[in-house]
C-alpha positions as CSV (number, residue, x, y, z in Angstrom):
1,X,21.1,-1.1,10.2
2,X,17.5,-2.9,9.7
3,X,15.6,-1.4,6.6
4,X,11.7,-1.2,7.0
5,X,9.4,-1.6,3.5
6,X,6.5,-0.4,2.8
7,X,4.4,-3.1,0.4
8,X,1.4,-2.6,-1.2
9,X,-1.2,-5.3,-2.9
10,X,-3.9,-3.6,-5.1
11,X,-6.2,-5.7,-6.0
12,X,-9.9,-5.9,-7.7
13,X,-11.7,-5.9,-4.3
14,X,-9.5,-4.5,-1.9
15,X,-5.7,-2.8,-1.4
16,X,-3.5,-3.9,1.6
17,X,-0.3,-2.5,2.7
18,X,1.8,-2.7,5.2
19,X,5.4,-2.2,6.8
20,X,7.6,-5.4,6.5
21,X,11.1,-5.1,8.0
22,X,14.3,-7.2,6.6
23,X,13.6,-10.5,8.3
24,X,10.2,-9.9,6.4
25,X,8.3,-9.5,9.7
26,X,4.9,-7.6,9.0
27,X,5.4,-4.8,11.7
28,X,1.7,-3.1,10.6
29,X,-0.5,-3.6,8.0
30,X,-4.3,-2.9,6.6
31,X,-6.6,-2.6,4.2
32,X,-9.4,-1.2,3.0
33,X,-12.1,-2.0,-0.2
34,X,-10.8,-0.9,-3.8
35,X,-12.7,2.3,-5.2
36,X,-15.1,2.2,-8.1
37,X,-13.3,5.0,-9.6
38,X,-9.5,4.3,-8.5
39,X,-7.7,6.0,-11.4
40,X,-4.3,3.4,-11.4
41,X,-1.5,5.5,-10.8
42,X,1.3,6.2,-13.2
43,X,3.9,7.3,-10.5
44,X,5.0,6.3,-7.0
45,X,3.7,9.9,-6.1
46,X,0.5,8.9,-7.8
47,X,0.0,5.6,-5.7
48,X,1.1,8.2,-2.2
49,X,-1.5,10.5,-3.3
50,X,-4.7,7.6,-3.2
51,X,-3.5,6.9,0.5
52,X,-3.0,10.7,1.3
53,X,-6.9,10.9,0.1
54,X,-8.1,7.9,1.7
């Protein structure tokens, strides 16, 4: 059975994610700028919660 990922980068400027499968094939992706105020999450809730929001 093939496993999907979901994979984040936060960085400074801007936060990509996306869905990579098991052959590491990005299946969708996207990004948007990083907010002033992001508060960095503690939890993996926490991090669900900013892209919930946004």
């Amino acid at each position: 059975m093939m496993e999907n990922y979901l994979v984040f980068d936060m960085g400074g400027s801007s936060i990509k994610y996306g869905i990579l499968n098991d052959n590491g094939d990005i299946l969708n992706n996207s990004s948007f700028k990083t907010p002033a105020t992001l508060e960095v999450p503690t939890s993996i809730d926490g991090v669900m919660n900013c892209f919930v929001v946004l």
